[in-house]
Each structure stands twice: as C-alpha cells, then as structure tokens.
PADODO-485047 format. One record per residue: x, y, z of N, C-alpha, C in turn. Coordinates in steps of 0.2 Angstrom, whole numbers, padded with zeros to 4 digits, always signed. Layout:
# residues N
XYZXYZXYZ
...
# end
This chain:
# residues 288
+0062-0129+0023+0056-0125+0022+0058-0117+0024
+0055-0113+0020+0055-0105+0020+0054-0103+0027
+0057-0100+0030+0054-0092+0036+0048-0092+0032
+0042-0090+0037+0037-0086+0036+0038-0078+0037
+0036-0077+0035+0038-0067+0037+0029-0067+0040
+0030-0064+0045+0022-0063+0049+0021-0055+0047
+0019-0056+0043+0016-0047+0043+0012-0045+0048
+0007-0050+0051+0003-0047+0058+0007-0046+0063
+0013-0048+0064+0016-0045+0069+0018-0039+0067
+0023-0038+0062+0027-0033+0061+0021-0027+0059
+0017-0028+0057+0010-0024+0056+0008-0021+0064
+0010-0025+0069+0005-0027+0075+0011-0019+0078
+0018-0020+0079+0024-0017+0080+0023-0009+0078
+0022-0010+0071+0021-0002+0067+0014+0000+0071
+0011+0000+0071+0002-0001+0073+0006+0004+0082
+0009+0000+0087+0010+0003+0093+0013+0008+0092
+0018+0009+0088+0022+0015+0086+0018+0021+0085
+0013+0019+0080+0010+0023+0077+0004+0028+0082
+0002+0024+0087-0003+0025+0092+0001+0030+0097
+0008+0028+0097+0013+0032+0103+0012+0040+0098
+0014+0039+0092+0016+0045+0088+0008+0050+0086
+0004+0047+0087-0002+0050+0090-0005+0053+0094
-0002+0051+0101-0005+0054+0107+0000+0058+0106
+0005+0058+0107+0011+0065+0106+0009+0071+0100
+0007+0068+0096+0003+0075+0092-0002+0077+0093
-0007+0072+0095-0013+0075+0099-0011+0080+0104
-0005+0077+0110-0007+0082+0115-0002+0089+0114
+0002+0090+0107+0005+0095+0103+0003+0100+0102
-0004+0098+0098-0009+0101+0093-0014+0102+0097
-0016+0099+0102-0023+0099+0104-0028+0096+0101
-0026+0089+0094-0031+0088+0090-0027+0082+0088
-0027+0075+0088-0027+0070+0082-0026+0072+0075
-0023+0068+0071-0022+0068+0065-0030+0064+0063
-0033+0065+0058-0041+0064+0054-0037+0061+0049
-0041+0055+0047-0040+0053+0039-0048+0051+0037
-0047+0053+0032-0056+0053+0026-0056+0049+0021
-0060+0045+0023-0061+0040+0018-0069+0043+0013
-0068+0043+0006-0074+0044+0003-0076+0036-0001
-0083+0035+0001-0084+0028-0002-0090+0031-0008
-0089+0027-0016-0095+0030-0020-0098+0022-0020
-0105+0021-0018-0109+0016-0020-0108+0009-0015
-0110+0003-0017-0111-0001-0014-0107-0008-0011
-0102-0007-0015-0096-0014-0017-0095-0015-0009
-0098-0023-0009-0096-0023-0003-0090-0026+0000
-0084-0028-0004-0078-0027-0004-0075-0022-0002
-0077-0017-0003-0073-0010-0001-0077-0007+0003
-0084-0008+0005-0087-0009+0010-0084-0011+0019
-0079-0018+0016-0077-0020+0019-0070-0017+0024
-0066-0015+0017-0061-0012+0016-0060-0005+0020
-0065-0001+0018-0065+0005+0022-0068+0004+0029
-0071+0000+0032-0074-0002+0039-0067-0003+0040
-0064-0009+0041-0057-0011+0043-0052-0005+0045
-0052+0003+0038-0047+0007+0038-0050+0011+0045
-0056+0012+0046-0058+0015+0052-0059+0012+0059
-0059+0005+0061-0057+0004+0066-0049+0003+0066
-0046+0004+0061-0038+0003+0064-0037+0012+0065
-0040+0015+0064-0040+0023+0065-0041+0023+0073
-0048+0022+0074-0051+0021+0080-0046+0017+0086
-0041+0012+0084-0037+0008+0087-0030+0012+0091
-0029+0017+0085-0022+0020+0088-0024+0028+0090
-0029+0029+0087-0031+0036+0091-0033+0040+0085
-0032+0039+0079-0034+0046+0072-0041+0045+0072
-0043+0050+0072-0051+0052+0073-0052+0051+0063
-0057+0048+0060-0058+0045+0056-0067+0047+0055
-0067+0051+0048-0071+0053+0046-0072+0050+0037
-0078+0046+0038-0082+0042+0032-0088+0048+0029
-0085+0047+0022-0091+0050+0018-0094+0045+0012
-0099+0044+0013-0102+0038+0009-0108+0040+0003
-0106+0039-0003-0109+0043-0007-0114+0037-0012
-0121+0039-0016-0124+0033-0020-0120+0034-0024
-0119+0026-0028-0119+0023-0032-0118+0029-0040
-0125+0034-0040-0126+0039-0046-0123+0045-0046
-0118+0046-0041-0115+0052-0038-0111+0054-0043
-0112+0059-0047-0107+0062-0054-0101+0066-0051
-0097+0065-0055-0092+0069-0056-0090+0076-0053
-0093+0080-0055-0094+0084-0050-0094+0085-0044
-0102+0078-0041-0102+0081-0034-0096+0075-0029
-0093+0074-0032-0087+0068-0029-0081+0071-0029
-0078+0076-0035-0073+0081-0032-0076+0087-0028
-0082+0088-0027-0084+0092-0023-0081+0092-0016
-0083+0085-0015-0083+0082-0009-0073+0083-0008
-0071+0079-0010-0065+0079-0010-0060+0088-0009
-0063+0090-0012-0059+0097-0012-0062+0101-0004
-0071+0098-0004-0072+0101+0004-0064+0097+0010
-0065+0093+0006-0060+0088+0012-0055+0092+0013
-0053+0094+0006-0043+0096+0006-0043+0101+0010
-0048+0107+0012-0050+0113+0013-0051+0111+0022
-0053+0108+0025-0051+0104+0031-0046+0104+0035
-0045+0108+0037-0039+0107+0043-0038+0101+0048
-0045+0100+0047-0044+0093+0054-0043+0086+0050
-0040+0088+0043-0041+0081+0039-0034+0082+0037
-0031+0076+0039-0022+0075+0037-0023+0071+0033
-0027+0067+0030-0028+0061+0023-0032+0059+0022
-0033+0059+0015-0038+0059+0012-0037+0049+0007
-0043+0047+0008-0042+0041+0002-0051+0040+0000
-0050+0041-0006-0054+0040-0011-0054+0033-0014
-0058+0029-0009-0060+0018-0011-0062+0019-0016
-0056+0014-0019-0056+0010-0027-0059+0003-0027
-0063+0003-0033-0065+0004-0037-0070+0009-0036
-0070+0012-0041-0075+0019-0043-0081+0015-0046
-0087+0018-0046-0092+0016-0052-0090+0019-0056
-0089+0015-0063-0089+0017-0070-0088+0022-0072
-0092+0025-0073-0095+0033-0074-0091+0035-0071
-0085+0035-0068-0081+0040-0064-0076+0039-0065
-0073+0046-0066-0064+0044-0070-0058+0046-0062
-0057+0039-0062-0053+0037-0056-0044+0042-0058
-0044+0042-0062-0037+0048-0063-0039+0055-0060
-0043+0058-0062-0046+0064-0061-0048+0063-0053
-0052+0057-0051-0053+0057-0043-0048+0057-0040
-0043+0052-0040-0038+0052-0038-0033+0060-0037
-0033+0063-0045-0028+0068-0044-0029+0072-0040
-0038+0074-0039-0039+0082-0036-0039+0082-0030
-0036+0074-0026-0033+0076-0017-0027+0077-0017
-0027+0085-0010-0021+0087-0011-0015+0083-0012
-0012+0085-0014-0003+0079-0012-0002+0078-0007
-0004+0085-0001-0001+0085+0007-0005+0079+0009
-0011+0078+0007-0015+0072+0012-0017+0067+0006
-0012+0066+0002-0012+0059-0001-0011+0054+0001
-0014+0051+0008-0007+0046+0011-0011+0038+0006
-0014+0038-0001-0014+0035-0006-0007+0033-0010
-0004+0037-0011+0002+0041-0013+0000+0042-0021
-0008+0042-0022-0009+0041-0030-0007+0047-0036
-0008+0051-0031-0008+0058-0035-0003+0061-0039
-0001+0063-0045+0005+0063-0051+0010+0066-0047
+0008+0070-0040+0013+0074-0038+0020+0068-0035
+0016+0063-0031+0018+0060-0026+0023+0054-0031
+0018+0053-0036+0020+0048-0041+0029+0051-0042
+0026+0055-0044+0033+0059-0048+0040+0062-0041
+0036+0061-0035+0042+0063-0028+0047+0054-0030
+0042+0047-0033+0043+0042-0028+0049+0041-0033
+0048+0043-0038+0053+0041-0046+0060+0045-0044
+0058+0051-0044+0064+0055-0043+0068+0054-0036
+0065+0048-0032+0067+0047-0026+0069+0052-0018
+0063+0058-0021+0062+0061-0016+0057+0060-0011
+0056+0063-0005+0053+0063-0001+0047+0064-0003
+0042+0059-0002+0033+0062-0003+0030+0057+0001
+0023+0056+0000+0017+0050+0003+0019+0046-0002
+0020+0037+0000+0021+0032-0003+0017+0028-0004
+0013+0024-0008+0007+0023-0007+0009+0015-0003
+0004+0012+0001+0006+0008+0006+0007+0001+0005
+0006+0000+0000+0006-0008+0000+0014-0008-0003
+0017-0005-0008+0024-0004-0008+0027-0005-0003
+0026+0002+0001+0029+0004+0007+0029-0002+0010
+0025-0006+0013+0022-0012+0018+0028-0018+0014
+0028-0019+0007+0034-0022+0006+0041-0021+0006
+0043-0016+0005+0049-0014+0006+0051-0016+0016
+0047-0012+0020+0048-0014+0025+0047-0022+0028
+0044-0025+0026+0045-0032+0027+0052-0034+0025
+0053-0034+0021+0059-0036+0016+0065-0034+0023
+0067-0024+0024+0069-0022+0029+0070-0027+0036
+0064-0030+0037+0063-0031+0046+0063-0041+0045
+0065-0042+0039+0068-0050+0041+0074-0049+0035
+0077-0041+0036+0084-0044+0035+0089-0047+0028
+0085-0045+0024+0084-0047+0017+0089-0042+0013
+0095-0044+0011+0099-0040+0008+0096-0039+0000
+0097-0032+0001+0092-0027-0006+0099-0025-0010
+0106-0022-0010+0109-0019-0011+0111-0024-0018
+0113-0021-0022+0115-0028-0026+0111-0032-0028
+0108-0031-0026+0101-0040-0027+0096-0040-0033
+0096-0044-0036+0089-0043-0043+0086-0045-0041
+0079-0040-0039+0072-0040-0037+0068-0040-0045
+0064-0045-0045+0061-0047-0050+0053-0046-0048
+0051-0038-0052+0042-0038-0050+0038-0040-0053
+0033-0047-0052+0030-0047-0057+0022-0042-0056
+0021-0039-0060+0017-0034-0061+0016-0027-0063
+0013-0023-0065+0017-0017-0068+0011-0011-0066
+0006-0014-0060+0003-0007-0061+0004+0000-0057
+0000+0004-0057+0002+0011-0054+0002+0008-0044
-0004+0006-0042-0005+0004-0036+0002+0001-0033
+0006-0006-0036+0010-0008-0033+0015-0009-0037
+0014-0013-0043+0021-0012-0048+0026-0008-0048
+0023-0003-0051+0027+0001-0052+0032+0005-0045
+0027+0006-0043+0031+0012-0033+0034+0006-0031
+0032+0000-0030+0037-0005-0029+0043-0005-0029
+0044-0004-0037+0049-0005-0040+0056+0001-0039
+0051+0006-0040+0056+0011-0037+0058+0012-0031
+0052+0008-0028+0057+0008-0018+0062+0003-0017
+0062-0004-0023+0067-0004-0022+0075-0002-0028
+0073+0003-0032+0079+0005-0035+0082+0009-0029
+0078+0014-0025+0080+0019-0021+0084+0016-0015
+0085+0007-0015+0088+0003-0011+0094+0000-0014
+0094+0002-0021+0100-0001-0023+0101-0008-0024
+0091-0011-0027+0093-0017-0032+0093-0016-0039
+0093-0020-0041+0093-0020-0048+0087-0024-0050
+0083-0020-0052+0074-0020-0053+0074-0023-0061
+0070-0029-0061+0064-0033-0068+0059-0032-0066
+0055-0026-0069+0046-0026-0069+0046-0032-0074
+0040-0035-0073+0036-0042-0078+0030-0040-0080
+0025-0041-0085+0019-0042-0086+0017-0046-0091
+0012-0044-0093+0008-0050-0100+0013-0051-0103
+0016-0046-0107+0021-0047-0113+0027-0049-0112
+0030-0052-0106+0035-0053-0103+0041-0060-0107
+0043-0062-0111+0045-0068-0114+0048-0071-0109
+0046-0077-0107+0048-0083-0104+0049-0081-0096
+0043-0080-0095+0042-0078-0086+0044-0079-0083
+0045-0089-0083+0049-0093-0078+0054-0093-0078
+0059-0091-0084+0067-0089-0083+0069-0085-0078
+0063-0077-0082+0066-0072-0079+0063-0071-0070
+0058-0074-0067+0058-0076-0059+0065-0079-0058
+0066-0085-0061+0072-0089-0058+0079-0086-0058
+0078-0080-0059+0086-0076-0060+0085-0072-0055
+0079-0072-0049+0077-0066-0044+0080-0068-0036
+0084-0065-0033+0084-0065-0026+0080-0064-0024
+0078-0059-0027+0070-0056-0021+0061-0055-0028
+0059-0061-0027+0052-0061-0031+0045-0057-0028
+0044-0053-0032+0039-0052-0026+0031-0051-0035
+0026-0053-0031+0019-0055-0035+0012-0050-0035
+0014-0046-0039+0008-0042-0039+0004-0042-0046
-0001-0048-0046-0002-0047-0053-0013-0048-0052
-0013-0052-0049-0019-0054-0047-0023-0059-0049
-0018-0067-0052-0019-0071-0054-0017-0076-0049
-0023-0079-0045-0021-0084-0042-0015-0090-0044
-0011-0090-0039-0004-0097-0039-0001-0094-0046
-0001-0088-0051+0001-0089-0057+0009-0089-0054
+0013-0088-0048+0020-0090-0049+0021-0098-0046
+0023-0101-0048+0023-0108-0047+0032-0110-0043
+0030-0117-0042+0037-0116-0037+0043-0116-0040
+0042-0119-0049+0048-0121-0051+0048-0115-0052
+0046-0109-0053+0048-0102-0054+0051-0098-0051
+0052-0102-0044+0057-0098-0038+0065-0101-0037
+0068-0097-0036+0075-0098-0035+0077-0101-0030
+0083-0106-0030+0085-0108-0022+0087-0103-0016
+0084-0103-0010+0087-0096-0006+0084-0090-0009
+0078-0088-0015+0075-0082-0015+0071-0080-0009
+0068-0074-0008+0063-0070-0004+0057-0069-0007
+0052-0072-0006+0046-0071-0011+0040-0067-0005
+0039-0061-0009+0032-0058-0007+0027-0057-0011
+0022-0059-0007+0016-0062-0011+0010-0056-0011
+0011-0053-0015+0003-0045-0015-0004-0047-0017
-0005-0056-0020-0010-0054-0022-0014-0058-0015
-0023-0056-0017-0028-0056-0013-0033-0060-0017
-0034-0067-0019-0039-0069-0024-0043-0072-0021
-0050-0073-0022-0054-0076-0019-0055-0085-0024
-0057-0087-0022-0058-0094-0024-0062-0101-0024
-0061-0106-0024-0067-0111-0024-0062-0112-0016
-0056-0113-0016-0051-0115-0012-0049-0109-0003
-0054-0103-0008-0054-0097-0001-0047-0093-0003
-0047-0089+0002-0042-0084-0001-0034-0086-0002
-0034-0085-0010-0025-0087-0012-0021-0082-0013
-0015-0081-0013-0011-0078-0016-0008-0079-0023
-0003-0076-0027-0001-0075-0034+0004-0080-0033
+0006-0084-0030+0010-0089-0027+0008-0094-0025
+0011-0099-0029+0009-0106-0026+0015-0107-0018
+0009-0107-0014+0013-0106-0008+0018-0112-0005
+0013-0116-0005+0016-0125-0002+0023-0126-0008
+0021-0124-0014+0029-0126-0017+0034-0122-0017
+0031-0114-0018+0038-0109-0016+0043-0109-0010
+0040-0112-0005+0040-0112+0002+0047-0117+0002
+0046-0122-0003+0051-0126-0002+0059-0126-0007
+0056-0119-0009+0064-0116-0012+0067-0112-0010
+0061-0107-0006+0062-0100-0004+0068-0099+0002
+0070-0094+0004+0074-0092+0008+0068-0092+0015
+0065-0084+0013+0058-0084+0018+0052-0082+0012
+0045-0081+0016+0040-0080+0012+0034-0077+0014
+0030-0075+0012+0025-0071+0012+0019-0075+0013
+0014-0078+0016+0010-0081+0019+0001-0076+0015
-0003-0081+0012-0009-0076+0011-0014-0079+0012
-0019-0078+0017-0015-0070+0022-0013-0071+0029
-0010-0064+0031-0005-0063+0035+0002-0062+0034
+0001-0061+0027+0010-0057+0025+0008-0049+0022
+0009-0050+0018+0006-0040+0015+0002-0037+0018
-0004-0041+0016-0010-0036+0020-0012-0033+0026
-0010-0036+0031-0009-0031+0038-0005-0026+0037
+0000-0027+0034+0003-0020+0032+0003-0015+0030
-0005-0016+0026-0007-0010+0021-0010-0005+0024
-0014-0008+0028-0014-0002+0033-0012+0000+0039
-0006-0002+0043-0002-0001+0045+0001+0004+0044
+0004+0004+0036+0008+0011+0032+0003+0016+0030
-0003+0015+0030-0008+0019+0028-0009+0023+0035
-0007+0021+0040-0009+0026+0046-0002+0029+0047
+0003+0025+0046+0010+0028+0047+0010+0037+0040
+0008+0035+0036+0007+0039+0031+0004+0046+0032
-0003+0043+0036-0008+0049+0040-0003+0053+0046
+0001+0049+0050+0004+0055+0054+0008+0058+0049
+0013+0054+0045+0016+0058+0041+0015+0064+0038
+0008+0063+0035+0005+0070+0034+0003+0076+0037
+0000+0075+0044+0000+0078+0049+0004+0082+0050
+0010+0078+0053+0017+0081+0055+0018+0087+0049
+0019+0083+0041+0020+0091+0036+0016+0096+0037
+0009+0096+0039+0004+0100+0040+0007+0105+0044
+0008+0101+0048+0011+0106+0055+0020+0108+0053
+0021+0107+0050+0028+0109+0048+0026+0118+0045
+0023+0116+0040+0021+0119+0035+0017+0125+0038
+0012+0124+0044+0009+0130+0046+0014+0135+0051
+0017+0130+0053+0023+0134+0055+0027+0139+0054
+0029+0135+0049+0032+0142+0042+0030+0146+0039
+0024+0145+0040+0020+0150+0038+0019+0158+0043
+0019+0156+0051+0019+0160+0055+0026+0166+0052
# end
C-alpha cells in the first residue's frame, strides 16, 4: 500500500509557522497583516469557504475583514469595492470568492486586485511572474501541491509529472511550479488521445479535473506519487478525481480526499497574506 501524505499535518506545521511570522510582524508594524474576502450573493458553498478562510485568519492572528455583497450587485459596484480594498493599508490580501453570479466578468473581477494583495495569485501580473518563473503571489492550491510533494520527499528533478487538467486555478500554475523544479511537465485534458497511456508514463500524477474517480487504478504507475485536487460531492460523500482504494495499491504515496490538498489551501493562502504584507512593508520602506 501507498504512504498517505497527511495534508492536515503538514497544513497543521505551515499554519504554526505562519502564526509565529505574524506576531513578529504584528509587533514590527504595530498592526497584523488583514486579508479581505469579497463574497457576491448567496452560494452556500462559498459561503462555507469563505467562513473557513476567516476562522483560519482568526486562528493565526491576520485580522480578516468580510465584505458580503447581494446576489444583483453590478459591475461597477464590485470593483468599487475591490479598488476601495486595494487603497487600504490595513489590507495585505485581497480575494474575491469564486464563483461570481453570472452577470459578473470574473476576468475583469479578478484583474482589478492589486498584484501586491493578490495572494489568489489570479491576476495577469502574477500569472505572467509564475511562467517566467519569477518571484510573485502563487495562487495556493499549486503552491499547496508542490509543497506536499517537497515534504514527503518526492524526487521532482528529472521526473515526468503528468497534470491531468488545464485550468488557470490549478492546471496550469501547477504545471509551472513544477517546470521551475525541473520536471518535465504533461498538461492533459478533454482532447488528450489515450489518457491511460499518457498517466502510466507519470512518476508524479497529479488530478485536477473535477470528475469524480476519472483516474482509475490501472492509470497509475508502479511507485508513482499521486495528488488528488479534486473535491466532488456524491451519492458516496466527498470523492476525489482518483479512484483511491485502487491507486493506493500502485502508488508510491498518495493524497487522501479529504485531508490531502485541501487543508493546504489555506494554509498557502495565509502563507501568501504574510507574503504580501512583508512586500508592503518592503515597498513602503523604500519609499521613505
């Protein structure tokens, strides 16, 4: 059988860290790092989401400020909001809960937060820092994979990391964070010819698609490292994009759903908000 890789610990690890590197800037500045969450309407999934992001705020010390907007809130008054935040001193990060209502162009909400307080890492700036492999906000569910992979030891260098999925949230940044480690990257998607081949050529599989069990066990390699991103709800309760019980018995180690990725998401999400912080203060410094 596979290693489990415990995300709640290693979440649990960054999490203390992250509470230490708080009060230290707290008693620097005179102030916590603030992260802002803008929620439009009533999804009670993101509902849920954004409750979560602010007790883990409350947990390490970032003072956390919620703005909750109806369901009909136009265009307009939602980058209002957003650009009041950017203009905020006491706000180190900003995220703007996805899904939007319809009516709302999630490109354009997404863009118009600064870069300095994107610790979403959405924004074309940060996008384009994580390709050219420079320094920016990474957005975190990446980040959260990569470091797992790091923290049970998993040889990246050399290795064909096969990602099934291609979107902007995790696909893709993924993918980059592991070229900037020196694997040799297969993005997958719909159009993919012969899916099961190209998993079974992967040391390191990782599942981002949002199709419950779509990787099955004969799809994994003997001794791969499988991380499992998806979150899907079920008749069977919450699954992964990974048939788990089967991959388990090829894998090297594995991702567990839940308790492998997603405590990590916000984990990097708070790690990201000091991140920002710290630039803030970089940045007003040099400015002196």
């Amino acid at each position: 059988m596979a290693t489990i890789i415990d995300g709640r610990a290693v979440a649990a690890r960054i999490r203390e860290q992250v509470a230490e590197d708080v009060a230290r800037l707290a008693s620097e500045r005179g102030s916590p790092p603030g992260l802002a969450t803008v929620l439009v309407g009533d999804d009670p999934a993101s509902q849920i989401y954004v409750a979560g992001k602010h007790r883990a705020c409350e947990e390490v010390g970032i003072a956390s400020i919620g703005r909750e907007l109806p369901a009909d809130t136009s265009e307009e008054e939602l980058l209002a909001v957003v650009s009041e935040l950017n203009a905020d001193p006491a706000v180190s990060g900003i995220i703007v809960q996805l899904p939007l209502p319809d009516h709302l162009d999630v490109a354009r909400a997404t863009s118009a937060v600064d870069p300095a307080k994107d610790v979403d890492g959405l924004t074309p700036t940060n996008a384009g820092l994580l390709v050219q492999g420079r320094d920016g906000l990474v957005p975190a569910t990446p980040s959260g994979v990569v470091e797992l992979l790091r923290r049970y030891d998993t040889p990246l260098e050399g290795a064909h990391a096969v990602v099934v999925g291609r979107s902007d949230l995790v696909g893709k940044p993924v993918a980059s964070l592991l070229l900037a480690e020196n694997a040799t990257v297969t993005v997958c998607h719909s159009r993919t010819r012969d899916l099961e081949q190209v998993c079974l050529s992967a040391d390191v599989l990782i599942a981002a698609v949002g199709r419950p069990r779509l990787v099955t066990g004969e799809m994994v390699r003997e001794g791969a490292t499988v991380i499992d991103v998806g979150m899907n709800r079920t008749d069977d309760g919450l699954v992964g994009d990974v048939d788990f019980e089967a991959a388990a018995e090829r894998a090297r180690a594995i991702t567990p759903v839940p308790g492998g990725v997603g405590p990590m998401t916000i984990a990097m999400l708070l790690r990201n908000t000091v991140k920002a912080a710290r630039n803030a203060d970089r940045t007003a410094v040099r400015r002196l």
